[in-house]
VOPAGU-2260 file (C-alpha; in pm, 1 decimal, decimal comma):
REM VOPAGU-2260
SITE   aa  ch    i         X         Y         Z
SITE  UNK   A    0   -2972,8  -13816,5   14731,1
SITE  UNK   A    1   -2845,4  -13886,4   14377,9
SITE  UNK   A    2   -2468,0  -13923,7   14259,6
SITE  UNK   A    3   -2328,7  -13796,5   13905,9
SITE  UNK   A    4   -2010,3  -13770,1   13702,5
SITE  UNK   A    5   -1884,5  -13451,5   13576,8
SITE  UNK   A    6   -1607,3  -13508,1   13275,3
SITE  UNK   A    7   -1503,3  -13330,4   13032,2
SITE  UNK   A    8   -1224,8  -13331,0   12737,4
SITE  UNK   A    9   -1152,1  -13670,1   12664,8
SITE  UNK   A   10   -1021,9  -13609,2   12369,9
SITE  UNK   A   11   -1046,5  -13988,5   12259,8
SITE  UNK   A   12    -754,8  -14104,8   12041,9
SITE  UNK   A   13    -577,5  -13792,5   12083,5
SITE  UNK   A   14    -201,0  -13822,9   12041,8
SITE  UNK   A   15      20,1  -13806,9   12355,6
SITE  UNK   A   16     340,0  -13558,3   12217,5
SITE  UNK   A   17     687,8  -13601,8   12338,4
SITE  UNK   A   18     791,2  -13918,2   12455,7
SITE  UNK   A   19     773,5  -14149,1   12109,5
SITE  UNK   A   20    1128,9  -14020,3   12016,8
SITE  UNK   A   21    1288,5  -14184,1   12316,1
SITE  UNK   A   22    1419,9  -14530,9   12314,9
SITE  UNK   A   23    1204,0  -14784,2   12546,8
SITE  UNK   A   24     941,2  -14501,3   12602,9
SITE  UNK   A   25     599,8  -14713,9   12655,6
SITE  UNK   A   26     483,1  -14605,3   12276,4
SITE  UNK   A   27     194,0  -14852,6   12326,0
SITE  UNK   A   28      89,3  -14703,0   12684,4
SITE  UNK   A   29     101,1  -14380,4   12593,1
SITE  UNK   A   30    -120,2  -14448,7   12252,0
SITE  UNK   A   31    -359,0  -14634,3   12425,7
SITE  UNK   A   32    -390,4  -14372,8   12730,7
SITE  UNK   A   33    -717,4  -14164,9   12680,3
SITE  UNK   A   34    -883,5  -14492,2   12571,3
SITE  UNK   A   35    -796,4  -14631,2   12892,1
SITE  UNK   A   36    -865,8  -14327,6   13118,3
SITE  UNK   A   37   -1238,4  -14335,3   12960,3
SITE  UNK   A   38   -1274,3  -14711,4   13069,8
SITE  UNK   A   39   -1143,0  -14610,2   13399,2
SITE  UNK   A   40   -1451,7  -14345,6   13391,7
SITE  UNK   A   41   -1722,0  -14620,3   13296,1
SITE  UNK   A   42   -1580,6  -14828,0   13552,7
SITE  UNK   A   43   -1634,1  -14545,2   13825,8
SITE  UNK   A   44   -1942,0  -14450,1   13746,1
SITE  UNK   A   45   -2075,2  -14791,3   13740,4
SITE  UNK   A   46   -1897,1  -14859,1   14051,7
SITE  UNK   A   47   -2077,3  -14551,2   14196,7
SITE  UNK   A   48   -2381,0  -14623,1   14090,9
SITE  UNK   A   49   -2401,8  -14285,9   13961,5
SITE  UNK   A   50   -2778,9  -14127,6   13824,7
SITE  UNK   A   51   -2616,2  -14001,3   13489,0
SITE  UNK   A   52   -2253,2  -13894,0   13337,3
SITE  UNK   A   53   -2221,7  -13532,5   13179,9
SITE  UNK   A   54   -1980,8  -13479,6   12903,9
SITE  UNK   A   55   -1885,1  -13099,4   12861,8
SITE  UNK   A   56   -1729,3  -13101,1   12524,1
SITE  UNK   A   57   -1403,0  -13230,6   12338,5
SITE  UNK   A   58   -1490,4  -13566,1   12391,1
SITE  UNK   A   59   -1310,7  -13605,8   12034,4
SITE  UNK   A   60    -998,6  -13466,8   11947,6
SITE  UNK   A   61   -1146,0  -13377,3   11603,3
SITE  UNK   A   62   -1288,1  -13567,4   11310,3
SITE  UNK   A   63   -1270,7  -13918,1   11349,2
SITE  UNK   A   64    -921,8  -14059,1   11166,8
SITE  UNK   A   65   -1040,9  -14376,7   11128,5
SITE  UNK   A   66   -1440,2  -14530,8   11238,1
SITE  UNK   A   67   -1231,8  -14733,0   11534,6
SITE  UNK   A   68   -1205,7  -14412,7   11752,0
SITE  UNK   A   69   -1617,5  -14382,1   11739,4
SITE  UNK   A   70   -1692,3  -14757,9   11777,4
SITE  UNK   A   71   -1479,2  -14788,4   12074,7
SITE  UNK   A   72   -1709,8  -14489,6   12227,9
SITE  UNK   A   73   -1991,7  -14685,4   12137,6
SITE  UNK   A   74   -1882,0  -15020,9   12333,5
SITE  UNK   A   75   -1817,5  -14796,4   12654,1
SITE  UNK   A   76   -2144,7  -14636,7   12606,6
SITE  UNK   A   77   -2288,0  -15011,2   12581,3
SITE  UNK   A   78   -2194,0  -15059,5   12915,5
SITE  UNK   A   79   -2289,4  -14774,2   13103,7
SITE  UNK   A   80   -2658,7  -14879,6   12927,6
SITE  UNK   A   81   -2633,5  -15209,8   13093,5
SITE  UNK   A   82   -2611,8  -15015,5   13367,0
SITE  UNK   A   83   -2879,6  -14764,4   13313,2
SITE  UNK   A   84   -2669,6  -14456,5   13294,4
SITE  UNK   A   85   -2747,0  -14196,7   13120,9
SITE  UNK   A   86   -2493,7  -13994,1   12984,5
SITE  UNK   A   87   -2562,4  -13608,6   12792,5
SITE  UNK   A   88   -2297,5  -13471,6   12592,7
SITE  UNK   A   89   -2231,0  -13158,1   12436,9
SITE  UNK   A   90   -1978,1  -13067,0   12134,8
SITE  UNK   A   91   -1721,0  -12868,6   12201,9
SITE  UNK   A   92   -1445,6  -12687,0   11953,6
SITE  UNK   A   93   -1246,5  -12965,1   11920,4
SITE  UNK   A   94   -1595,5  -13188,8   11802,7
SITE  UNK   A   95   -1789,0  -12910,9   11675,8
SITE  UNK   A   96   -2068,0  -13030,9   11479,6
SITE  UNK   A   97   -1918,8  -12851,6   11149,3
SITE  UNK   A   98   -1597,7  -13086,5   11229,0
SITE  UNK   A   99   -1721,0  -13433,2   11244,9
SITE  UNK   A  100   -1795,5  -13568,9   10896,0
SITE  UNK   A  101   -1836,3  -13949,9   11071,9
SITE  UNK   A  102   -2045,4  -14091,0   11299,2
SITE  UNK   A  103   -2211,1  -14410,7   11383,4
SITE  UNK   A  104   -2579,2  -14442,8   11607,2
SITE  UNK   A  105   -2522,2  -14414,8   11954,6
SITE  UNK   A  106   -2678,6  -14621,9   12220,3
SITE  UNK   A  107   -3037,9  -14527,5   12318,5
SITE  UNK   A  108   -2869,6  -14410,8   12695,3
SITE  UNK   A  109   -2691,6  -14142,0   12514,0
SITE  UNK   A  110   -2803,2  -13794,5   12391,3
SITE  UNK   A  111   -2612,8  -13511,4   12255,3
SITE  UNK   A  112   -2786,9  -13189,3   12297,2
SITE  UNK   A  113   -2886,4  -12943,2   12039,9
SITE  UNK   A  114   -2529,9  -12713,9   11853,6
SITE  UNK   A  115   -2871,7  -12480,8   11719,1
SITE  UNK   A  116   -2999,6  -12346,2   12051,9
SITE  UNK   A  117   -2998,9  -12430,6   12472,5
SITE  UNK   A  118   -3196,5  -12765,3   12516,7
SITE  UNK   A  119   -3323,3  -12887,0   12826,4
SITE  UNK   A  120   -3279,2  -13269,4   12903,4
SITE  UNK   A  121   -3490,5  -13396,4   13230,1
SITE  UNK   A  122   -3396,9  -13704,5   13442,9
SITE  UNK   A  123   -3723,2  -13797,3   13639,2
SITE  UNK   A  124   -3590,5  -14027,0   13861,5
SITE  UNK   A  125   -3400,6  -13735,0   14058,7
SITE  UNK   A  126   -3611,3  -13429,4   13966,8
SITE  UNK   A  127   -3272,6  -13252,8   13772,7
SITE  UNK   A  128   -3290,9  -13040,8   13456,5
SITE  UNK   A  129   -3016,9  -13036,2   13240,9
SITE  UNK   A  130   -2941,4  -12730,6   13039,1
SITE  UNK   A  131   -2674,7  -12729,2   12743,8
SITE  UNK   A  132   -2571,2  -12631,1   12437,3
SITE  UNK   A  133   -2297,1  -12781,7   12242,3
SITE  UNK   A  134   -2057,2  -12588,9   11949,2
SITE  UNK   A  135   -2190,4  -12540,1   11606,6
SITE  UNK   A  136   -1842,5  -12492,8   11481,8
SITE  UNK   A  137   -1525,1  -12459,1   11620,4
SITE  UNK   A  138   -1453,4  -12084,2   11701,1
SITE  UNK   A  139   -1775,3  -11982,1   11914,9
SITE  UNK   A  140   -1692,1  -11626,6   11996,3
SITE  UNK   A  141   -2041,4  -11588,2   12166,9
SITE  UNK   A  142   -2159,7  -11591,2   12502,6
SITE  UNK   A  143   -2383,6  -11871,5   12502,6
SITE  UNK   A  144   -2478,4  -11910,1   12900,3
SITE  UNK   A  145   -2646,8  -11587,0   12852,7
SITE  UNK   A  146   -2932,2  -11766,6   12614,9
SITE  UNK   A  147   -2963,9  -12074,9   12844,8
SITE  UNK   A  148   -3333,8  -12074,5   13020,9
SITE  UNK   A  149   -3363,6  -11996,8   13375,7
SITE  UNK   A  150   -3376,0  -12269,8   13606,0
SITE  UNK   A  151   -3682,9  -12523,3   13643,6
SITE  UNK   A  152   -3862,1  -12440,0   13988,7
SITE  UNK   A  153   -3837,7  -12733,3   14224,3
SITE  UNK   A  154   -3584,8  -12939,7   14044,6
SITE  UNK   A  155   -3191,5  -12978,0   14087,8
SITE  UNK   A  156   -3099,2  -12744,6   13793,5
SITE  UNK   A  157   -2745,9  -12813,2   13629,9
SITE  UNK   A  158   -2570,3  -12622,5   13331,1
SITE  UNK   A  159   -2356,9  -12759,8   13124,0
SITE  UNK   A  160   -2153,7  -12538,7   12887,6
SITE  UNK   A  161   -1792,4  -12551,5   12670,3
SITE  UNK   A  162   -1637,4  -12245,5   12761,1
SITE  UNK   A  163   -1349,5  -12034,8   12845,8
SITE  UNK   A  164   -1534,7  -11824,9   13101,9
SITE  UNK   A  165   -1376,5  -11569,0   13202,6
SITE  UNK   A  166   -1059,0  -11685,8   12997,7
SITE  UNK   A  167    -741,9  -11905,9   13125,2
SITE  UNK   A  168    -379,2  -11917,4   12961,0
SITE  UNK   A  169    -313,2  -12134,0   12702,7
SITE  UNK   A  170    -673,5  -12190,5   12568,9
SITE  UNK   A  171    -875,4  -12020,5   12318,6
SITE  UNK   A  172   -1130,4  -11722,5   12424,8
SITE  UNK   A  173   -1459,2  -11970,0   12297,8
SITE  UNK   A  174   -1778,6  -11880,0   12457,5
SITE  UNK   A  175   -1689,5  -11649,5   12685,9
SITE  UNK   A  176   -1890,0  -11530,6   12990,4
SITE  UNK   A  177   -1871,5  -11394,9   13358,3
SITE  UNK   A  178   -1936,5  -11559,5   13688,2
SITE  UNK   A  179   -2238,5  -11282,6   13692,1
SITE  UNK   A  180   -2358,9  -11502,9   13411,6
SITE  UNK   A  181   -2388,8  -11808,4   13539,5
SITE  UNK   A  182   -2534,7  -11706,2   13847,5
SITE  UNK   A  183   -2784,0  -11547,7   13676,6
SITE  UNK   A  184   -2975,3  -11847,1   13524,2
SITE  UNK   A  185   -3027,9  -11964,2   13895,1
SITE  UNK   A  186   -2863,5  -12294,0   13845,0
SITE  UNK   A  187   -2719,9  -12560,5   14130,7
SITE  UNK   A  188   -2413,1  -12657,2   13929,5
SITE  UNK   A  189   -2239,6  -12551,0   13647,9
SITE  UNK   A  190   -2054,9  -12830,8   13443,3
SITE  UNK   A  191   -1761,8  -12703,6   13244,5
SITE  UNK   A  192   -1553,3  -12757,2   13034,0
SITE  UNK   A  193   -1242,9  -12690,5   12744,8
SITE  UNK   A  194   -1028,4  -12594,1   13024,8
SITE  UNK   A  195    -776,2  -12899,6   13093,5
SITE  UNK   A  196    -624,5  -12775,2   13444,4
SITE  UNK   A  197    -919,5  -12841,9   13742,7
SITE  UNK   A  198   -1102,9  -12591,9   13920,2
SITE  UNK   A  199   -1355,0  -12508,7   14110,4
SITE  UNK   A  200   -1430,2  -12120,7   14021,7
SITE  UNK   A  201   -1681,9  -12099,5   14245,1
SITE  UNK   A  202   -1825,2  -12282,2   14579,8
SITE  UNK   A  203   -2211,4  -12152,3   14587,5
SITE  UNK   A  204   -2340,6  -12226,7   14302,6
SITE  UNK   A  205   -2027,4  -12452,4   14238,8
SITE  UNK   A  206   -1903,1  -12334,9   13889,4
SITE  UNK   A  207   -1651,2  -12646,4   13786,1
SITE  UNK   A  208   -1370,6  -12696,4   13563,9
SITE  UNK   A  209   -1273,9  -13106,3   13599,2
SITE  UNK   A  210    -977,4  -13087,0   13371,5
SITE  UNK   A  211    -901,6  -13330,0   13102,7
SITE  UNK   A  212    -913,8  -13714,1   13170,7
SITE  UNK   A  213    -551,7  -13757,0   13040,2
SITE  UNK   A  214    -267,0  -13552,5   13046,7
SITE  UNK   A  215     -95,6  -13540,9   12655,9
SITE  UNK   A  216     192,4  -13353,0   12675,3
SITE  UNK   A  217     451,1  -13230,9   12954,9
SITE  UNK   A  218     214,3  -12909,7   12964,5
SITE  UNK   A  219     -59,0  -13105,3   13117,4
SITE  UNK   A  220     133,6  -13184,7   13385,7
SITE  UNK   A  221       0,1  -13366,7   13731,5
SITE  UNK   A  222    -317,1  -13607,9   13871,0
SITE  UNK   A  223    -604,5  -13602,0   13545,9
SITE  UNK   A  224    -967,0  -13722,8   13601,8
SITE  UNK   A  225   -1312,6  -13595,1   13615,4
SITE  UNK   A  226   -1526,7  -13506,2   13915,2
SITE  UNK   A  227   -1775,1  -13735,3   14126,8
SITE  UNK   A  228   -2094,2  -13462,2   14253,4
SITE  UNK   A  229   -2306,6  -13581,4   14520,7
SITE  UNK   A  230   -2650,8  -13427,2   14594,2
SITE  UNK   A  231   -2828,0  -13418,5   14871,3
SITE  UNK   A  232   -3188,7  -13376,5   14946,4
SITE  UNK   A  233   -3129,0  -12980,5   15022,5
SITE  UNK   A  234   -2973,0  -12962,8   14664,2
SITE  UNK   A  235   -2660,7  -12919,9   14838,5
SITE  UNK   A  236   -2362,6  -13048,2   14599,3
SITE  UNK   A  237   -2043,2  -13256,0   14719,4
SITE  UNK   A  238   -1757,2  -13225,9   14486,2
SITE  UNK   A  239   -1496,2  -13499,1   14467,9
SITE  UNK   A  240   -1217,2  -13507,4   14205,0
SITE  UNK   A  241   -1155,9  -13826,9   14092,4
SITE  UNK   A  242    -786,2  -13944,3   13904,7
SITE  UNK   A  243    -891,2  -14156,4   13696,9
SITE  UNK   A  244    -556,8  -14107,8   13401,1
SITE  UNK   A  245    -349,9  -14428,8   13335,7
SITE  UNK   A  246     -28,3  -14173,3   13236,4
SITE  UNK   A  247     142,7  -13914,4   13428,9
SITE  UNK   A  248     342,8  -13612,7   13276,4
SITE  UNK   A  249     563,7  -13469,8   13573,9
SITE  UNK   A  250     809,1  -13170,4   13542,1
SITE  UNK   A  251    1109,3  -13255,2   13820,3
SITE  UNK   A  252    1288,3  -12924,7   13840,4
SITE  UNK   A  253    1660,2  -12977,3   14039,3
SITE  UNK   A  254    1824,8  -12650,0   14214,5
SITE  UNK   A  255    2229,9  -12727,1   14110,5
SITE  UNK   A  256    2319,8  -12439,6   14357,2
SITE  UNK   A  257    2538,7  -12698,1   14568,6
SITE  UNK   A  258    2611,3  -12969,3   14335,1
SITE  UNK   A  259    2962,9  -12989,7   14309,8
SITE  UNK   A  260    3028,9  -13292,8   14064,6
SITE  UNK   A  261    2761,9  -13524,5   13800,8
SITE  UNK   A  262    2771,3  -13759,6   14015,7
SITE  UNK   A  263    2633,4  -13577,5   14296,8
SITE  UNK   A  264    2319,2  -13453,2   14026,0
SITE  UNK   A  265    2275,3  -13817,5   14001,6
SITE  UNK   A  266    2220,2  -13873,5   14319,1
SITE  UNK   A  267    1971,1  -13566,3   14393,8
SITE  UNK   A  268    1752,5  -13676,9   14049,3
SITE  UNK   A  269    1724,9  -14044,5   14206,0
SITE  UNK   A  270    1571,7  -13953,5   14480,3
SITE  UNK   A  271    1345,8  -13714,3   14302,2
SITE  UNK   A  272    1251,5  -14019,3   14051,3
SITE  UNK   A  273    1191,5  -14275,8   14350,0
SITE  UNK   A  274     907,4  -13996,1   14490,9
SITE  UNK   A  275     750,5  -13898,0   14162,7
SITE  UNK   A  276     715,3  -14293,6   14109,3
SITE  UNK   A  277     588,0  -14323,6   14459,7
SITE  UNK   A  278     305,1  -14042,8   14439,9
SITE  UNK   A  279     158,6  -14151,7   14046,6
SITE  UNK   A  280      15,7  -14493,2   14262,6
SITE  UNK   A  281     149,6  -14736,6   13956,3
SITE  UNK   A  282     102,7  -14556,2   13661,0
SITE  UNK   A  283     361,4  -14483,6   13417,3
SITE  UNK   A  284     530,3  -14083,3   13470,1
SITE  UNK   A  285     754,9  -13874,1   13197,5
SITE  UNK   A  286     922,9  -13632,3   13350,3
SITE  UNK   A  287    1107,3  -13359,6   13241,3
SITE  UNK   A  288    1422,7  -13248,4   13434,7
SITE  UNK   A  289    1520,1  -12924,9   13440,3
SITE  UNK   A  290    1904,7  -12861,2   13625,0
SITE  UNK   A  291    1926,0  -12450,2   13699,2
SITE  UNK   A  292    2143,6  -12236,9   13912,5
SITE  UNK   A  293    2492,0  -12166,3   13948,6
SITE  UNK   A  294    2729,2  -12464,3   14061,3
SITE  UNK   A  295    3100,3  -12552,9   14065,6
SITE  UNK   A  296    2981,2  -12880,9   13833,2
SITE  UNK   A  297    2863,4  -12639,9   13535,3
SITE  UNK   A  298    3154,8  -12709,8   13308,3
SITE  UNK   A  299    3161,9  -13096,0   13360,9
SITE  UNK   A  300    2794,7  -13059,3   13274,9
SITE  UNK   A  301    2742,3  -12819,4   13004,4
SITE  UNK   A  302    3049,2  -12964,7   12807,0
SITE  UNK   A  303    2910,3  -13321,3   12791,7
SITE  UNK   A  304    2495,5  -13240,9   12785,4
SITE  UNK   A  305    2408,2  -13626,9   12600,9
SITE  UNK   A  306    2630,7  -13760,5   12839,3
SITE  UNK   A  307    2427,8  -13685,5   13110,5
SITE  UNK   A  308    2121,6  -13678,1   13000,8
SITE  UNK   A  309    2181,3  -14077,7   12882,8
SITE  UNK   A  310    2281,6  -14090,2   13249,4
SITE  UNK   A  311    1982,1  -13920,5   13427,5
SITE  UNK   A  312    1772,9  -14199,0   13127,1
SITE  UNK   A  313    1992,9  -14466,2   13309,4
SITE  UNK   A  314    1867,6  -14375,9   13670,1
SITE  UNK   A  315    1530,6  -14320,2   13576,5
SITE  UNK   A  316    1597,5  -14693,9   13395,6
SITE  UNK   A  317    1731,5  -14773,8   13735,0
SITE  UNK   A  318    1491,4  -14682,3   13962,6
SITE  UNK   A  319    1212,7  -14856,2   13738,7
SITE  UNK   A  320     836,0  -14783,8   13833,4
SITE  UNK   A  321     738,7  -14665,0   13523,1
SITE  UNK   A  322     969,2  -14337,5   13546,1
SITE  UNK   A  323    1039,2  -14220,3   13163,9
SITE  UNK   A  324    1264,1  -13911,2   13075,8
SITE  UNK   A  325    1079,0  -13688,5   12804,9
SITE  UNK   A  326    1366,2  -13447,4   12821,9
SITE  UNK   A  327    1652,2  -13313,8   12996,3
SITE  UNK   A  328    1699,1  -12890,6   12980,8
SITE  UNK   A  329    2036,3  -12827,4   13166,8
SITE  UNK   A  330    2061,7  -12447,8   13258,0
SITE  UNK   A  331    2312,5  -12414,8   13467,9
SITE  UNK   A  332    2626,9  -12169,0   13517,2
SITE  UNK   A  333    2970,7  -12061,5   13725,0
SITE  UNK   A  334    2928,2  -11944,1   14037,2
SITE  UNK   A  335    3053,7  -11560,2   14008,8
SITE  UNK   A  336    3335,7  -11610,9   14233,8
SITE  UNK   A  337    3477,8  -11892,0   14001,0
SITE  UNK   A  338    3794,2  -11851,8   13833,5
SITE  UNK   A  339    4079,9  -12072,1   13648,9
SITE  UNK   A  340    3965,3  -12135,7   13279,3
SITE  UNK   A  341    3852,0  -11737,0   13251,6
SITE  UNK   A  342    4232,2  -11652,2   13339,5
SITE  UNK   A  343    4407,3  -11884,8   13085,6
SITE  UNK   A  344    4627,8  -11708,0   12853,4
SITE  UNK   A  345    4652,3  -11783,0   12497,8
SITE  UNK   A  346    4304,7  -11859,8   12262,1
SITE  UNK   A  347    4150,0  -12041,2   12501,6
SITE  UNK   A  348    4130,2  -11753,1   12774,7
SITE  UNK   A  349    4080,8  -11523,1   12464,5
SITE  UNK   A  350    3764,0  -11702,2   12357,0
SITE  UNK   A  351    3625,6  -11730,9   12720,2
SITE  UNK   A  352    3670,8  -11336,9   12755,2
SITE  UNK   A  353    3528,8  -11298,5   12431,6
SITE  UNK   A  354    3243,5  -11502,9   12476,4
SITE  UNK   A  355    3145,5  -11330,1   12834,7
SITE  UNK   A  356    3257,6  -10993,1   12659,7
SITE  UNK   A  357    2962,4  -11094,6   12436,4
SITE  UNK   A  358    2677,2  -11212,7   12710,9
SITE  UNK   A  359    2727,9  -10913,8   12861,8
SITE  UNK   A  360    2680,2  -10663,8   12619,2
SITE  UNK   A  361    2303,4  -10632,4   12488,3
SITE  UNK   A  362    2386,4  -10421,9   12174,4
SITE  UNK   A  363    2630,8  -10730,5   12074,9
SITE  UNK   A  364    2342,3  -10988,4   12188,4
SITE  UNK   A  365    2058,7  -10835,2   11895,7
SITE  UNK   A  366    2344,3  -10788,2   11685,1
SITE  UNK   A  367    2398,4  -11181,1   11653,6
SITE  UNK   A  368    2035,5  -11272,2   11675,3
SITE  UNK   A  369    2021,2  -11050,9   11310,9
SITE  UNK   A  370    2320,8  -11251,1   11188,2
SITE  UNK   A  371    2097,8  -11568,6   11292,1
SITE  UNK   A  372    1769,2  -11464,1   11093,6
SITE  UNK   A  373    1822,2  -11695,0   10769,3
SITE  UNK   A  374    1899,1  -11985,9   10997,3
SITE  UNK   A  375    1638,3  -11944,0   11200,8
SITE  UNK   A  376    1414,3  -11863,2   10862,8
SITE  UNK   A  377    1504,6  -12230,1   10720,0
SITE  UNK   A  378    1440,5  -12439,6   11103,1
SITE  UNK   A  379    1165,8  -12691,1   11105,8
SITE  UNK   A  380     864,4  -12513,6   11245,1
SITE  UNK   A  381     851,3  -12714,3   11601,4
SITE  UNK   A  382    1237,8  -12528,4   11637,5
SITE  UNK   A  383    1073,5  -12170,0   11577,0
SITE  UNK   A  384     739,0  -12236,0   11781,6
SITE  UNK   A  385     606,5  -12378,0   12109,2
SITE  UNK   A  386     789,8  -12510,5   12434,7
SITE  UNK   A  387    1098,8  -12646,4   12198,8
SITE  UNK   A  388    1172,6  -12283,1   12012,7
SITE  UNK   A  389    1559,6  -12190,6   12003,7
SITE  UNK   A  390    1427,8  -11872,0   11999,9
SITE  UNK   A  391    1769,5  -11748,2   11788,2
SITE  UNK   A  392    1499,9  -11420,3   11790,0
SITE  UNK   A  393    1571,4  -11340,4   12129,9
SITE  UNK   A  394    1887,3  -11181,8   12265,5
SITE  UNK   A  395    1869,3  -11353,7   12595,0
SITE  UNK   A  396    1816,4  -11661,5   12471,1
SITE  UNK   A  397    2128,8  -11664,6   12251,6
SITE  UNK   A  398    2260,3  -11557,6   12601,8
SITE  UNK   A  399    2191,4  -11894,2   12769,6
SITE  UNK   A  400    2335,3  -12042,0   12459,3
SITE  UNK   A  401    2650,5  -11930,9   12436,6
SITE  UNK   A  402    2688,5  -12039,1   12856,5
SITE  UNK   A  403    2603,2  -12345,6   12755,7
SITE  UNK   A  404    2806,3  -12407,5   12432,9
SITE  UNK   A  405    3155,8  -12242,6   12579,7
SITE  UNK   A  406    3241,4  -12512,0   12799,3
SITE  UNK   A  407    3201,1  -12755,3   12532,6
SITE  UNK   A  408    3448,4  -12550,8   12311,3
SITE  UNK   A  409    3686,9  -12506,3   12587,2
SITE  UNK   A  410    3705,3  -12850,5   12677,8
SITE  UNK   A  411    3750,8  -12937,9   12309,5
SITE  UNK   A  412    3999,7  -12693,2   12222,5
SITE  UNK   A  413    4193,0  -12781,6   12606,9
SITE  UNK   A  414    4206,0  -13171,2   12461,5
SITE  UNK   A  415    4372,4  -13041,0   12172,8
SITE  UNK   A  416    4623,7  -12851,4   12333,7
């Protein structure tokens, strides 16, 4: 029986997006988080006593910024030696070996395999054969499993391989294959990676995915670590996910279908904060909130949206734990049987009815999103792209803007009165 570690994007030194802008976010916790999730993965495996550590790919972000990023990786490497770990490592398209103009020696426990061609890498001690082959450069449209060797007769054979198999959302198509694939080199384990969300495709041969060691942004959301394998003397393989990330990214989503004052939002979000901070066992958590669904509060919201988001910061302040607010997206709307503002006479009534006669009407909807093109032309790219967009492109989206904009021009125009 033999033990290993299965890990994969590290992404050393990678920048954690999203929470820097906030005031008392833990800027130094969150910089210092992948470094910290990799010592948390040298102290497991000596811990363990594992037989060796794989590395499928992206253990860099990209090219080295500064020579810190590669000695730190050499120190942690330093200790696993002590320990006599190996550890085998293969580029992936974040380190592709056309990427990294630095690097310094690596300790004599550590070996990168071959970006040319499949290399084989034996460990005596516990008959296994190690078959990889890392990225030459970063877009490898080729299926690469397909030129790995079949297995080694007699020995615990074990594939390790950058890839988006069979594809996944949100990640490039790079060295694509099928299940069929895999199988086919007659292989015990396959050791994934470039996929950051863990999974185990398949049980027999297990075909894993660990995920990243560190969630970076809000959409790496949840528990991040690497896998602990277990062998026993019938080659069979026990797979056990280890969290091993020092930061959690947590999206708290709120149903406002009863909430009938900001106060009462409050008090729902508290609770939610006190259980998030409960279930990340002492690490740090930024959570996004996200308030949807029709509720009698909607106008007290939607007319005052920093208002309450400083107040959902306070309560997160409040609860303590480590609970940090990345953002706050309120979404919410009238009930349909609400009335009182929508019957006013004079402009105020006129400029509700016009501003539902507008929601309403698609034609009216793409009409405005044309009158919106040179503003949207001259936003700052993070506005037009990604998670953050406005998207002043899409008719529904201006939709949900003007619900949440007309109670703030009501309320403005009703203090003026």
């Amino acid at each position: 029986m033999f033990k290993f570690i299965h890990t994969a994007d590290i992404h050393l030194d990678s920048p954690l997006r999203g929470l820097q802008r906030y005031e008392g976010a833990p800027v130094e916790e969150i910089r210092q988080a992948t470094r910290r999730a990799l010592e948390n993965l040298v102290e497991l495996a000596i811990d363990q006593s594992v037989a060796f550590v794989l590395i499928a790919g992206d253990l860099y972000d990209g090219d080295w910024k500064e020579f810190r990023t590669g000695l730190f990786f050499v120190t942690q490497m330093a200790r696993l030696r002590e320990a006599s770990i190996p550890v085998l490592i293969v580029a992936g398209n974040h380190d592709a070996a056309n990427k990294m103009t630095r690097k310094l020696p690596l300790p004599e426990n550590v070996t990168v395999l071959s970006h040319r061609k499949p290399e084989t890498i034996r460990i005596e001690p516990c008959d296994v054969a190690i078959h990889g082959q890392g990225f030459a450069k970063a877009a490898v449209l080729d299926n690469l499993a397909c030129q790995y060797p079949v297995a080694d007769p007699g020995l615990f054979n074990i594939g390790l391989l950058h890839t988006s198999a069979t594809g996944r959302e949100g990640h490039e198509p790079y060295a694509p294959c099928t299940l069929d694939d895999l199988r086919g080199r007659g292989y015990d384990y396959w050791a994934l990676g470039h996929i950051h969300k863990a999974e185990v495709v398949c049980q027999d041969p297990p075909v894993v995915f660990p995920g990243n060691v560190q969630g970076r942004s809000v959409r790496e959301t949840g528990a991040k670590g690497c896998v602990l394998v277990t062998v026993d003397d019938d080659h069979r393989a026990d797979i056990q996910p280890q969290a091993i990330d020092v930061f959690r990214w947590e999206i708290c989503r709120i149903s406002a279908a009863d909430i009938r004052t900001g106060e009462d939002l409050l008090d729902r979000i508290r609770d939610r904060f006190s259980q998030l901070s409960q279930s990340a066992e002492g690490r740090s958590v930024a959570v996004r909130v996200e308030i949807a669904g029709d509720c009698p509060a909607h106008r007290n919201l939607a007319a005052e949206p920093q208002r309450w988001t400083n107040e959902i910061r306070a309560v997160a302040q409040d609860v303590g734990g480590g609970v940090w607010v990345e953002k706050v997206a309120l979404a919410t709307s009238l009930p349909p049987q609400s009335q009182g503002i929508d019957a006013l006479d004079g402009p105020v009534g006129d400029l509700v009815r016009y501003v539902e006669e507008i929601r309403s009407m698609p034609d009216k909807l793409a009409a405005l999103a044309g009158e919106l093109a040179d503003l949207r032309d001259k936003l700052p790219a993070e506005l037009k792209e990604g998670p953050d967009a406005l998207g002043l492109d899409r008719p529904e989206k201006i939709g949900e803007m003007l619900e949440q904009v007309e109670p703030l021009l009501v309320q403005q125009l009703l203090r003026r009165e």
